[in-house]
C-alpha positions as a printed Julia matrix, in Angstrom:
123×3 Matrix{Float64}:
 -143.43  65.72  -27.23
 -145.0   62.75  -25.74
 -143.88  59.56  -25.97
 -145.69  56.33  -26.64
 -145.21  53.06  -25.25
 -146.13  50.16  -27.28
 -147.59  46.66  -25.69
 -148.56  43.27  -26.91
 -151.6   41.59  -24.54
 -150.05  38.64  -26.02
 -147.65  36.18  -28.25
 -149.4   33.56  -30.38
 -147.05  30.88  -31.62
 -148.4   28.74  -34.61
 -146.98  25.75  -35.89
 -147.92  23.96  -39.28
 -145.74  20.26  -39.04
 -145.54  18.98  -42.49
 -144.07  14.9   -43.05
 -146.06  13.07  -39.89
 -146.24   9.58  -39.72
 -149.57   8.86  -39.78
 -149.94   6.76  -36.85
 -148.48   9.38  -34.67
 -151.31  11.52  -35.41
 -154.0    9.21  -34.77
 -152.38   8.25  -31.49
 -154.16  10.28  -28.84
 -152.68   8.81  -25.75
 -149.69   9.61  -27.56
 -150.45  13.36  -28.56
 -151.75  13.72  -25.22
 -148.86  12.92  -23.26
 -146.52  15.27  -25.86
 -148.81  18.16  -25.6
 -149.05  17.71  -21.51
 -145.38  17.64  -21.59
 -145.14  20.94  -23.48
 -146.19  22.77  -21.17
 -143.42  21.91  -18.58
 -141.25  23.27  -21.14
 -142.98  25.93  -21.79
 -142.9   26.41  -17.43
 -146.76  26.89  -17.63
 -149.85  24.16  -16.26
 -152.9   22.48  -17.86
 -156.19  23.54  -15.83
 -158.51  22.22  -18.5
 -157.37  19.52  -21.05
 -160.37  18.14  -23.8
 -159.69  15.62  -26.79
 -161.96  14.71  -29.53
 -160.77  11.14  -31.89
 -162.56  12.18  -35.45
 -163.72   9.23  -37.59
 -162.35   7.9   -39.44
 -159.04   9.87  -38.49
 -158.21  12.99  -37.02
 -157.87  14.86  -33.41
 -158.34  17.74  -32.0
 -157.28  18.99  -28.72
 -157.32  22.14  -26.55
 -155.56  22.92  -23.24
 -156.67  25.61  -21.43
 -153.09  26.61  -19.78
 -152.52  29.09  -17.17
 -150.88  31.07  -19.58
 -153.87  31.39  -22.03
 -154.36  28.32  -24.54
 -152.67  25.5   -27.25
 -154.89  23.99  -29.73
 -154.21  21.02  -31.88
 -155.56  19.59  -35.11
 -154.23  16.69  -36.73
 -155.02  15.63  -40.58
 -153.16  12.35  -40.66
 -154.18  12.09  -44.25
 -152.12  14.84  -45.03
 -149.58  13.94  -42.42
 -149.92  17.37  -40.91
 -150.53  18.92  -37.67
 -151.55  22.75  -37.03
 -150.68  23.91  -33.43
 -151.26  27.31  -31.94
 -149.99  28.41  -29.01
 -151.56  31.54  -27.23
 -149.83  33.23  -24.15
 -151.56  35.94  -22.31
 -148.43  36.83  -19.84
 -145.32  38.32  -19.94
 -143.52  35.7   -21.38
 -141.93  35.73  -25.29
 -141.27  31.65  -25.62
 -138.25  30.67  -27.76
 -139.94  29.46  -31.08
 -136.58  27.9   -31.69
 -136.98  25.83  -28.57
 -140.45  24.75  -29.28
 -139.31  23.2   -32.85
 -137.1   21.32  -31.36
 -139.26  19.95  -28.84
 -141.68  18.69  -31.75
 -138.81  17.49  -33.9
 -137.7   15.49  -31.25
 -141.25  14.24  -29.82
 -142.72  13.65  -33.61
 -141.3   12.03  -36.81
 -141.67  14.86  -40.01
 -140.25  16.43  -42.5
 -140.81  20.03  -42.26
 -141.9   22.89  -39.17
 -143.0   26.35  -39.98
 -143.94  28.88  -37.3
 -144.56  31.95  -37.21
 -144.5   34.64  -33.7
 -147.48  36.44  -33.7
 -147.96  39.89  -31.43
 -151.64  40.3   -30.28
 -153.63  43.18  -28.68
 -150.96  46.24  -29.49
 -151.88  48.35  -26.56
 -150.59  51.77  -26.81
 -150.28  54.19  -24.39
């Protein structure tokens, strides 16, 4: 009987942050600076960081990391943020620990996330 071994290519994190303060969201320095300073948590690095200020509100923002991706798009009209975080490497982040990064570095009301397995490789 042969045996099969199962594989993920990769672990998507996604975030939906309900209760932000408005002018948190439209901050981009701001955002900037959090989202640079997740990925020292998260023990990856930034190789390609681009930001876009909608009008009249809204950002979006992607970091290419060295693990794979995060994207961010703020509706500050809603006083949400969506977040995804893609990894590519061998490495299953703590979603607990990434919560409480974002509790601490933004004011809201409410996190929901959801750990995501990509790519099942079997073999």
């Amino acid at each position: 009987e042969r045996k099969i071994m199962q594989k993920y290519t990769g672990v998507h994190i996604v975030l939906d942050i309900f209760g932000c303060v408005y002018e948190q969201l439209e901050n981009q320095t701001y955002l900037v600076s959090v989202m640079e300073k997740l990925t020292d948590v998260l023990g990856t690095n930034v190789i390609v960081e681009t930001c876009h200020k909608f009008s009249p509100q809204g950002i979006s923002m992607v970091l290419i990391i060295s693990a794979s991706h995060i994207t961010v798009h703020t509706w500050p009209e809603d006083h949400y943020v969506g977040i995804d975080i893609f990894t590519c490497e061998d490495t299953d982040y703590n979603v607990e620990q990434i919560e409480k990064y974002f509790k601490e570095k933004l004011i809201c009301n409410r996190i929901k996330s959801q750990k995501i397995y990509r790519g099942l490789v079997e073999s």
